[in-house]
C-alpha positions as CSV (number, residue, x, y, z in Angstrom):
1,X,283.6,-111.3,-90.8
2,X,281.4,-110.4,-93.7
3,X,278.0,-110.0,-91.8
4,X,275.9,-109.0,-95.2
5,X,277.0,-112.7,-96.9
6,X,273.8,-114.5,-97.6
7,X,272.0,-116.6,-94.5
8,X,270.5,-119.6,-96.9
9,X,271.6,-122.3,-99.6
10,X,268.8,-123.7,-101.9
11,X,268.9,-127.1,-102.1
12,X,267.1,-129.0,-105.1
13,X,265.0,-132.5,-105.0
14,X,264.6,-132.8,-100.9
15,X,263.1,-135.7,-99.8
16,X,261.0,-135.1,-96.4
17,X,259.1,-137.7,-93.9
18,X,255.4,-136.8,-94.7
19,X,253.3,-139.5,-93.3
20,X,253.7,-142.9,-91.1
21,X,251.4,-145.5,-91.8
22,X,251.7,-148.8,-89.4
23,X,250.3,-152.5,-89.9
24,X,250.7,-155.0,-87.5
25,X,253.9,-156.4,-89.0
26,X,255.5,-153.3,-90.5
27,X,255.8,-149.5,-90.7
28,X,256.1,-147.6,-93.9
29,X,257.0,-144.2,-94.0
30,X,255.8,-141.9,-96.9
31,X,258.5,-138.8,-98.3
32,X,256.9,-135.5,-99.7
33,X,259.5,-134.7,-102.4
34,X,260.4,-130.8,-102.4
35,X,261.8,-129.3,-105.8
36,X,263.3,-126.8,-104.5
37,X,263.7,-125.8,-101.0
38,X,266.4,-123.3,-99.2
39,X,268.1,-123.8,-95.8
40,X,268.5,-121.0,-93.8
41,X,271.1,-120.3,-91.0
42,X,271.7,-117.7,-88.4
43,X,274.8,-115.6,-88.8
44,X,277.1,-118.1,-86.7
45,X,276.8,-120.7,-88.9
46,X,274.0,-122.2,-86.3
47,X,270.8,-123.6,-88.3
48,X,268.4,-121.4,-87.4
49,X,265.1,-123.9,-86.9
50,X,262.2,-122.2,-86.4
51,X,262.4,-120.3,-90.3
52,X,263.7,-123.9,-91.6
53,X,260.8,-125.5,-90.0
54,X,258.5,-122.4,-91.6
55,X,259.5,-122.9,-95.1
56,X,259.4,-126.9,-95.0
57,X,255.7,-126.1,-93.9
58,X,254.7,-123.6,-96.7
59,X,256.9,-125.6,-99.5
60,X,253.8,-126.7,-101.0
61,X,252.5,-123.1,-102.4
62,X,256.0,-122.7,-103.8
63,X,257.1,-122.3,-107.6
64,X,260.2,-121.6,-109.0
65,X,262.4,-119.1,-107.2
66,X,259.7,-118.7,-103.9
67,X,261.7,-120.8,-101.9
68,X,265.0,-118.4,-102.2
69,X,262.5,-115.3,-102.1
70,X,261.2,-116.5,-98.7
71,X,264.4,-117.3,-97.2
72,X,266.2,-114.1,-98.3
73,X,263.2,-111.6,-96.8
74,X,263.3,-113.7,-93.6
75,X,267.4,-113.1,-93.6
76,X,266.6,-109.9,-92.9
77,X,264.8,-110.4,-89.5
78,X,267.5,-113.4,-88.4
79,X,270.3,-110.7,-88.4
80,X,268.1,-108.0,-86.7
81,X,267.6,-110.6,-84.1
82,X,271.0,-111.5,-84.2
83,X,272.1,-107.7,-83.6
84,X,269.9,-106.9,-80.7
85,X,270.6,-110.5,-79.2
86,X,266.5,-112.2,-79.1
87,X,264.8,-115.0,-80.3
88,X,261.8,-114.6,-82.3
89,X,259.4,-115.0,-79.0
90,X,260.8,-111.9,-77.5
91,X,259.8,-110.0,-80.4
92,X,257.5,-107.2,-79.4
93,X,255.6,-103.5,-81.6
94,X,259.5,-101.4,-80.6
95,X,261.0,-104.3,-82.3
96,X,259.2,-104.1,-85.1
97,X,259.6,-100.4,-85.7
98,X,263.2,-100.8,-84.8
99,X,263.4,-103.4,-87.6
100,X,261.2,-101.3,-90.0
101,X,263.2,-98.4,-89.6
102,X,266.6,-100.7,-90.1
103,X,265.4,-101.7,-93.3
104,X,264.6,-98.5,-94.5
105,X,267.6,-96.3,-93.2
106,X,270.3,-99.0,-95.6
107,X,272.1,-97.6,-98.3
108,X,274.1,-98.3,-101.3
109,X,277.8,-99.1,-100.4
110,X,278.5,-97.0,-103.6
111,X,276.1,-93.9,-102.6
112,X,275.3,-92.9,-99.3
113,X,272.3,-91.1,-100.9
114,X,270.6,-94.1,-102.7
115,X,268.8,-96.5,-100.2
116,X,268.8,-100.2,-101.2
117,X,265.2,-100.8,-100.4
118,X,262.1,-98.6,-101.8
119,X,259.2,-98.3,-99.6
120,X,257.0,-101.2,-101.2
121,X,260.0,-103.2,-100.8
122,X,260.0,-103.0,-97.3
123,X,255.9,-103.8,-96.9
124,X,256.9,-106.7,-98.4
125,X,259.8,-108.0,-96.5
126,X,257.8,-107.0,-93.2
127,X,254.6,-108.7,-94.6
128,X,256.7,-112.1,-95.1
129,X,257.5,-111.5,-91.4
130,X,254.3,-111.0,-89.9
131,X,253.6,-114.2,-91.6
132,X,255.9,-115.8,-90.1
133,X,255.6,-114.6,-86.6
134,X,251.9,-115.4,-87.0
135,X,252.9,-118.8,-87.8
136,X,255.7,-119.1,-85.0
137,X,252.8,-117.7,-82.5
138,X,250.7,-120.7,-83.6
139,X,253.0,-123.9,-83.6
140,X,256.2,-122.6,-81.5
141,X,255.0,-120.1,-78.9
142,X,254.1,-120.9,-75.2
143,X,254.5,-117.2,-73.8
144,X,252.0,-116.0,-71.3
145,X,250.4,-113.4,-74.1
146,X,249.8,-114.2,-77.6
147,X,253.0,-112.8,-80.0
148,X,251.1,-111.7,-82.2
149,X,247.5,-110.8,-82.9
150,X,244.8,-107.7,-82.7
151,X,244.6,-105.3,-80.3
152,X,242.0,-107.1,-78.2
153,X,243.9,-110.2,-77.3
154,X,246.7,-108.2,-75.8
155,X,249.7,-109.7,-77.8
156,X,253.6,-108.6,-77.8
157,X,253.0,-107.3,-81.5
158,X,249.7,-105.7,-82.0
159,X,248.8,-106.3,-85.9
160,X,245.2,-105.2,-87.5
161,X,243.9,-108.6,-90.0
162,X,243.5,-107.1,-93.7
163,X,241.6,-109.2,-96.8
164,X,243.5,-108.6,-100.2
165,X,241.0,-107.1,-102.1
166,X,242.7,-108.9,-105.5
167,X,243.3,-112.6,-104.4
168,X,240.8,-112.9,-101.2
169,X,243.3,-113.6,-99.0
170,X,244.0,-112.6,-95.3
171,X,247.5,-111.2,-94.2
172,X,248.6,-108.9,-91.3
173,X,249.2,-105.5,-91.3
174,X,251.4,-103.3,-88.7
175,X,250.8,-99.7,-88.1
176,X,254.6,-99.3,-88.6
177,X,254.6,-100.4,-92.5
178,X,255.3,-97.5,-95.0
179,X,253.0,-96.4,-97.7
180,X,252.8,-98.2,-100.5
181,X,253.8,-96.1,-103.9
182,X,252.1,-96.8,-107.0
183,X,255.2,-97.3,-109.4
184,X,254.7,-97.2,-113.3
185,X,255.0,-100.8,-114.8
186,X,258.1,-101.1,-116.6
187,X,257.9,-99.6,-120.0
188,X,259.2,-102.5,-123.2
189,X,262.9,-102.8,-123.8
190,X,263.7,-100.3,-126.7
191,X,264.9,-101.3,-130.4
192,X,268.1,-99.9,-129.8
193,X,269.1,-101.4,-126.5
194,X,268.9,-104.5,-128.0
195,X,270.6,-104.2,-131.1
196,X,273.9,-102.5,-128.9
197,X,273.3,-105.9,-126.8
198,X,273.4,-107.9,-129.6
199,X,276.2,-106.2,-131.1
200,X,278.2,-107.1,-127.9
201,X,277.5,-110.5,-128.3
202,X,278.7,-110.2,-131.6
203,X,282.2,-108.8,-130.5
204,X,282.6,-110.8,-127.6
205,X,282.5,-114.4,-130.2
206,X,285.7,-113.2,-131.4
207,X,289.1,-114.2,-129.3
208,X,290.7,-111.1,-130.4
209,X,287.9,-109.0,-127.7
210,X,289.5,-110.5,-124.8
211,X,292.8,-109.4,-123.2
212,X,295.8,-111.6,-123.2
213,X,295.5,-112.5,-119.1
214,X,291.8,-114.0,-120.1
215,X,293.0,-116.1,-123.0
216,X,296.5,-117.2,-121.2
217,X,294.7,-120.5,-119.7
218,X,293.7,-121.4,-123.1
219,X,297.3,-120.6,-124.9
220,X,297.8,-124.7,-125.1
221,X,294.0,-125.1,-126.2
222,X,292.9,-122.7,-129.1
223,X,290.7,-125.0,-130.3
224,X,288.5,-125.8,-127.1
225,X,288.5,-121.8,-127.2
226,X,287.2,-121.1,-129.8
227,X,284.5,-123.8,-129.3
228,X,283.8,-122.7,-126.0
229,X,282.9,-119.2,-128.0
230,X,280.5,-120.8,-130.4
231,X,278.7,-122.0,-128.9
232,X,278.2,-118.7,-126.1
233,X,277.7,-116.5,-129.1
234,X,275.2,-119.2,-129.7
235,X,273.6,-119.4,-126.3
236,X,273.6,-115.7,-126.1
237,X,271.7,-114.9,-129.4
238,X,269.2,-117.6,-128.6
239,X,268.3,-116.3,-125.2
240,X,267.8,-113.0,-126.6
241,X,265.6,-114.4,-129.7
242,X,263.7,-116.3,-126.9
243,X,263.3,-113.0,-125.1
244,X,262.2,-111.4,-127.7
245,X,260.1,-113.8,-129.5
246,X,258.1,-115.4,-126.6
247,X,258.6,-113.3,-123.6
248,X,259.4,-116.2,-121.0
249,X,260.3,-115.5,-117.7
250,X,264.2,-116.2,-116.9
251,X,262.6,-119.5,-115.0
252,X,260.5,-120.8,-117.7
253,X,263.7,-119.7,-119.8
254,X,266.1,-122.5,-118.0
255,X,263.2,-124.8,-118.0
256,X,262.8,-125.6,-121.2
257,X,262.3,-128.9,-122.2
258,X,264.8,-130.0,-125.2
259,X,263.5,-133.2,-126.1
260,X,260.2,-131.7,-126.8
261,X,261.7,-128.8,-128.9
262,X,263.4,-131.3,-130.8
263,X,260.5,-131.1,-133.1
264,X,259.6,-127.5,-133.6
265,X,259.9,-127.3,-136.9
266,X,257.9,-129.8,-138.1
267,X,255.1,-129.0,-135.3
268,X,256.0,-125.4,-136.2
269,X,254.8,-125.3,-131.9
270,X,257.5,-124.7,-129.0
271,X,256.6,-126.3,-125.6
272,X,257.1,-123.8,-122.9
273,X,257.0,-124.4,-119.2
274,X,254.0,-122.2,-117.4
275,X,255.2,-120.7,-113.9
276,X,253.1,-119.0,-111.1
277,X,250.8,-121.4,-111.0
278,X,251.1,-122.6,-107.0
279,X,252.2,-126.0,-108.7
280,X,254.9,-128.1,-107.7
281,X,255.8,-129.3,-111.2
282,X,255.5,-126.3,-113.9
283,X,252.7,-127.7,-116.8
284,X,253.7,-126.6,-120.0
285,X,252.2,-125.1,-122.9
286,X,252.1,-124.9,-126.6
287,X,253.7,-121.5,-127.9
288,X,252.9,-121.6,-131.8
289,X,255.9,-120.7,-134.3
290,X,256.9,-120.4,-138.1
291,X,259.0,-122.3,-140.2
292,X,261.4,-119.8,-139.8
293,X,261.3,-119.8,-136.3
294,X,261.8,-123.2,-136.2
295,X,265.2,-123.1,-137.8
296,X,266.4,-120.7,-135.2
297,X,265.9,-123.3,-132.5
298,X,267.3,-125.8,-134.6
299,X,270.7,-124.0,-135.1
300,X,270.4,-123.9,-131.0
301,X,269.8,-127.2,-130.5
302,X,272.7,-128.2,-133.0
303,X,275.3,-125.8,-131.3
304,X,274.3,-127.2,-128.0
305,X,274.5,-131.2,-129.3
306,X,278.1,-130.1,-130.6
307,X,279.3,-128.3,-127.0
308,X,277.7,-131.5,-125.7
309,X,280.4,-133.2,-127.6
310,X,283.2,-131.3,-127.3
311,X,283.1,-131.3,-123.0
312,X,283.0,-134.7,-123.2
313,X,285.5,-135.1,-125.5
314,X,287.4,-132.6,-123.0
315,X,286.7,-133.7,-119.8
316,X,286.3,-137.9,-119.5
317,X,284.0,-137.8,-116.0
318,X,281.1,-135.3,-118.0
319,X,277.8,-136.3,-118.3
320,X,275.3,-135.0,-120.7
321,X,272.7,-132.6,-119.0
322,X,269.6,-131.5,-119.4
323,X,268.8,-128.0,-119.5
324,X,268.2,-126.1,-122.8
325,X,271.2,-123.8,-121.7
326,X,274.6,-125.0,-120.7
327,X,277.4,-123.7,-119.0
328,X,281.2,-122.0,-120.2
329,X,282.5,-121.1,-116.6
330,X,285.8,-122.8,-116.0
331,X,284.8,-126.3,-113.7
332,X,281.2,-125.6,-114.6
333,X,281.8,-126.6,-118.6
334,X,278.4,-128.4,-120.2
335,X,276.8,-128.5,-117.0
336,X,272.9,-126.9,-116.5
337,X,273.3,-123.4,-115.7
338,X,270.2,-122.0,-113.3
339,X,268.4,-118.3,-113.4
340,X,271.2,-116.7,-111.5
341,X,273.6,-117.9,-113.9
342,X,271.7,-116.5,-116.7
343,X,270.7,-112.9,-115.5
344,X,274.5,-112.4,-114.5
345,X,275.5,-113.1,-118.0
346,X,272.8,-110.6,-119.6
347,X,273.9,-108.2,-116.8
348,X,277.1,-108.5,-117.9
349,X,276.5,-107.6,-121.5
350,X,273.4,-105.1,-120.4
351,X,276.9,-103.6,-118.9
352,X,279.3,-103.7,-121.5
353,X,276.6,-102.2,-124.2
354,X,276.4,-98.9,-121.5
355,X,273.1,-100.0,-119.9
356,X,272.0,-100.6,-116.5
357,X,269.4,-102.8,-114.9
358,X,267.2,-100.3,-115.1
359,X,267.6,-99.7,-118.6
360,X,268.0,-103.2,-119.4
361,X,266.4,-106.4,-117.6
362,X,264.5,-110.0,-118.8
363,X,261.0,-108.4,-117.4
364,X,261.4,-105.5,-119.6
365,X,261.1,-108.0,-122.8
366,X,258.4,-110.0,-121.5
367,X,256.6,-106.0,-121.1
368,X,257.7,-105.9,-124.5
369,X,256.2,-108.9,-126.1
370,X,253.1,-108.5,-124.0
371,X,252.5,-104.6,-125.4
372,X,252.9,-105.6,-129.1
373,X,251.1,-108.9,-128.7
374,X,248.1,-107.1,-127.2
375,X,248.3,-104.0,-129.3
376,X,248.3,-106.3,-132.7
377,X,245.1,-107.7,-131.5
378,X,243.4,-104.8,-130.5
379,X,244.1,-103.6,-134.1
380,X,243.2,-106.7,-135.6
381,X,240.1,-106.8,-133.5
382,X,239.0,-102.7,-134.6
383,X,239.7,-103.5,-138.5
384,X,237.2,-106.6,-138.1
385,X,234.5,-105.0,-135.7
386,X,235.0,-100.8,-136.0
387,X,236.7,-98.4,-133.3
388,X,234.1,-98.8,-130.3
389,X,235.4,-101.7,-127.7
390,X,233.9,-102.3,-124.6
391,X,234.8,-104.8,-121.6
392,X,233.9,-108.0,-122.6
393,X,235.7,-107.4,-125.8
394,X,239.2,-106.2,-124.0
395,X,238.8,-109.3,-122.1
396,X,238.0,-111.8,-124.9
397,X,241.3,-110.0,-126.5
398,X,243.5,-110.4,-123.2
399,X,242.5,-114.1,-123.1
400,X,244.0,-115.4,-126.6
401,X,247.3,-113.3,-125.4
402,X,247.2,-114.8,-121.9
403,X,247.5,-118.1,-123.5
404,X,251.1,-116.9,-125.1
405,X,251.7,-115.4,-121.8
406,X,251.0,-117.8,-119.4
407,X,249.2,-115.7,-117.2
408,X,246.8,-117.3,-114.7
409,X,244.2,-114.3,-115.2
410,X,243.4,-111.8,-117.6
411,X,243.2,-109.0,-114.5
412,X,246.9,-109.0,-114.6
413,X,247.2,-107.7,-118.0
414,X,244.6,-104.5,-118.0
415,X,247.4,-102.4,-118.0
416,X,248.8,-103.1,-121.3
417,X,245.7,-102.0,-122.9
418,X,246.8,-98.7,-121.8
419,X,250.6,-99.0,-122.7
420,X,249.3,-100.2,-125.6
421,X,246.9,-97.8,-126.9
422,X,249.5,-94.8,-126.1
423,X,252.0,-96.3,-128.4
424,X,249.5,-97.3,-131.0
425,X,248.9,-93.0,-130.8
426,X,252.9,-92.6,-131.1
427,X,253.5,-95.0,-134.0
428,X,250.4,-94.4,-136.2
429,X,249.2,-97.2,-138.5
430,X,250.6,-100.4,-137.4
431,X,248.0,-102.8,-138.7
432,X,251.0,-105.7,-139.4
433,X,253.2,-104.4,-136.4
434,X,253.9,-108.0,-134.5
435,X,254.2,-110.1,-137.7
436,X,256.8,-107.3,-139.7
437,X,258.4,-106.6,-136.1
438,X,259.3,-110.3,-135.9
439,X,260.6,-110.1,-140.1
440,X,262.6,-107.4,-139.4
441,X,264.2,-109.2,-136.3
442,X,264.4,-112.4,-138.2
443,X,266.4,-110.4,-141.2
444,X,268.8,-109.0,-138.6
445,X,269.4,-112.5,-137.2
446,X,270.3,-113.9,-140.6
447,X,272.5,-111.0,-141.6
448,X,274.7,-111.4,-138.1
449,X,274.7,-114.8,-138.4
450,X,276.0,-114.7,-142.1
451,X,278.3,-112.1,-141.2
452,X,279.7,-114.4,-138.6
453,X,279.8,-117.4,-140.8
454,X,281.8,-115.7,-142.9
455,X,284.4,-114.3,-140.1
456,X,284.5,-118.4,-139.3
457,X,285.1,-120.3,-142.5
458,X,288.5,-120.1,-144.3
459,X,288.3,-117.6,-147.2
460,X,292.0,-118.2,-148.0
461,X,290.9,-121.5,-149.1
462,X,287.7,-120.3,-151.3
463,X,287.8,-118.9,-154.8
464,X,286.1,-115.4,-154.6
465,X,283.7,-116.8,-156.6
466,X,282.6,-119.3,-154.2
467,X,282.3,-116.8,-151.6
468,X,280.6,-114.6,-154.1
469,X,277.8,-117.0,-154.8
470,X,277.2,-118.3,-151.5
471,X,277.0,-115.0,-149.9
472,X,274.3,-114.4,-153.3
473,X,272.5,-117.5,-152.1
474,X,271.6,-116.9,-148.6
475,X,270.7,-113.2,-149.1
476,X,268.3,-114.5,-151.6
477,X,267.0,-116.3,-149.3
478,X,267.2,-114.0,-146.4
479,X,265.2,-111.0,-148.7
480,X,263.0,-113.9,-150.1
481,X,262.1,-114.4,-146.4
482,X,261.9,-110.8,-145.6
483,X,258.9,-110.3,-148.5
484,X,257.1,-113.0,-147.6
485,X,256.4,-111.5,-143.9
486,X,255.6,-108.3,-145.0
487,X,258.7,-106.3,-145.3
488,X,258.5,-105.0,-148.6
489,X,261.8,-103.5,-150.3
490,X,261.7,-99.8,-151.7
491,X,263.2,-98.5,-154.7
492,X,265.9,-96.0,-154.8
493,X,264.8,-93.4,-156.6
């Protein structure tokens, strides 16, 4: 048996007993409804309570993906326990450095050399731990001695009580937990990675990319194939747009509301939804846009409506969905498809364009949009007010990008000021960066998307002419567009 296959499920809308109230002639019963929740299991197959119980308990701080990120660092301490055959009140400080060290000592099945946790990695799984044990010492435990605690009360696992200087908060440390390393934030997603992305998408809209054992189960269907195409070349390009043009997290990315988008061209505003907020229900905010922008999410929206149409037009028991982005996997057609879904697709093209996750992942274009969105405002804010900047003026300028950003506090962003600042040294005068950045991105759009409307339509049929003047007529356009934001054409002499 597998013993490294994952320990939990996530379930989605849980309904759990929260409260009894009782009358004299009746008893009601009040339910706490849990978005998202994850049910965990020893390695038996045997539901491992005491964990369940643990995250049912903290659902209430959770957002998002927490409720997976809990259950798969607590894994890790269920098949420790599992292996050396104790429950979690047996625990004692050689246990912990047994399972410290375990954690540390794992490597990658493809390189014995490369381990599959960094130190900070493991702080973290053992500091979800601790909490835990703390917790199971409060509600569970009836040993003789405390299980955990400080030194002075004698317990199995002798912890010292820390206060996060950033947040105020009080967790437990052990003496066994490695050093922390100070790792460099991720630096933004380069030009070129993203263009040899793009180009992937591209090539991969076109049947003939495909080898003739992927395209056998659609030899009777050609049509549903080449819809089923569309609209990923679709999906694809608009993720990547999304990336690049708002910098959402791959949550707030899936939970996009479309009815509300519906609109963004005339409101020339996208609603976004605002995660990391200790909420239960993400609030959303208003992300402005231009006209221009506004049409890209329109040609979205339209390619989604028409895959809408052609699964149920395929398959008689679909239903329409929700989510902004839909799925292509075979049994999975039209239906929502969640974070996970989403990264393994962009890790699959991050792949076939030569890069890896290192190289290439979602966070590194929200680091992008963040760096130019605060390094156009710093130089907006020096052309207006002269070179000298002090505090209060960084922060006034990191509060009008935290509202793009979604970010709960400016603190969290100092550090782009910095990133910032040593690419406003490399690139030189870049007074117009974000708003010709975005042109330039917009023109390349247009031009890919022309090229593949013209791969699409039937030229056999058209007079050269009519190809002639409608290719004319949108590159007016597109260059008409171009000027307008700033990206001025040179002459050629």
């Amino acid at each position: 048996m597998n013993r490294n296959y994952k320990l939990y499920t996530r379930l989605n809308d849980v309904f759990i007993s929260d409260c009894i109230s009782k009358t004299k002639e009746k008893k009601f019963i009040y339910y706490q409804k849990i978005n998202s929740i994850a049910y965990v299991c020893w390695p038996n197959g045997r539901p491992c309570l005491p964990i369940n119980m643990y995250l049912i308990d903290n659902s209430y701080l959770w957002t998002g993906n927490s409720a997976v990120t809990y259950a798969s660092e607590l894994s890790e301490l269920i098949r420790y326990c599992a292996r050396a055959g104790k429950g979690f009140n047996q625990i004692d400080d050689g246990d912990v450095y047994a399972f410290v060290d375990q954690l540390r000592s794992k490597s990658q099945v493809t390189d014995k050399h490369q381990r599959v946790r960094n130190d900070n990695t493991v702080r973290r799984i053992l500091q979800r731990c601790l909490d835990f044990l703390n917790w199971y010492s409060n509600n569970l435990h009836h040993g003789s001695k405390p299980l955990l605690g400080e030194r002075k009360d004698s317990p199995s696992v002798v912890c010292e009580k820390k206060k996060n200087p950033h947040n105020g908060r009080y967790y437990w440390s052990h003496r066994c937990a490695p050093e922390a390393h100070s790792t460099e934030p991720k630096i933004p997603i380069g030009l070129r990675v993203i263009e040899d992305i793009e180009d992937v998408i591209d090539r991969l809209g076109d049947p003939s990319a495909y080898p003739e054992p992927a395209l056998r189960r659609f030899k009777n269907d050609t049509v549903f194939h080449q819809e089923l195409l569309n609209y990923l070349y679709e999906r694809r390009i608009f993720m990547i747009w999304m990336l690049k043009r708002t910098g959402l997290r791959p949550e707030e990315l899936i939970r996009m509301p479309v009815k509300e988008n519906q609109q963004a061209v005339a409101k020339q505003i996208l609603t976004l939804p605002t995660l990391k907020r200790r909420k239960r229900i993400a609030p959303y905010r208003s992300f402005p846009i231009t006209l221009k922008d506004g049409r890209v999410v329109l040609r979205y929206l339209s390619a989604r409506k028409r895959w809408i149409e052609v699964c149920k037009g395929k398959f008689s028991e679909y239903k329409e969905q929700n989510s902004m982005f839909l799925s292509t996997e075979p049994g999975k057609c039209g239906a929502n498809i969640g974070k996970t879904g989403l990264e393994k697709d962009f890790e699959k093209l991050s792949r076939l364009a030569g890069y890896k996750d290192k190289q290439a992942c979602f966070s590194m274009f929200r680091h992008r949009f963040i760096t130019y969105e605060v390094l156009s405002h710093l130089k907006q804010w020096e052309n207006h007010h002269g070179n000298m900047v002090n505090e209060q003026d960084y922060r006034t300028i990191l509060e009008r990008v935290r509202k793009k950003t979604g970010h709960g506090n400016v603190d969290s962003l100092w550090h782009y000021i910095d990133i910032a600042r040593e690419m406003d040294g490399a690139w030189g005068n870049i007074d117009r960066a974000v708003g010709r950045l975005h042109a330039a991105e917009n023109l390349k759009l247009e031009l890919e998307i022309l090229k593949r409307d013209l791969r699409q339509i039937n030229t056999n049929r058209l007079a050269a002419e009519q190809i002639v003047d409608m290719v004319s007529t949108r590159l007016t356009d597109i260059i008409r567009d171009a000027r307008n934001s700033g990206l001025q054409t040179q002459s050629a002499d």
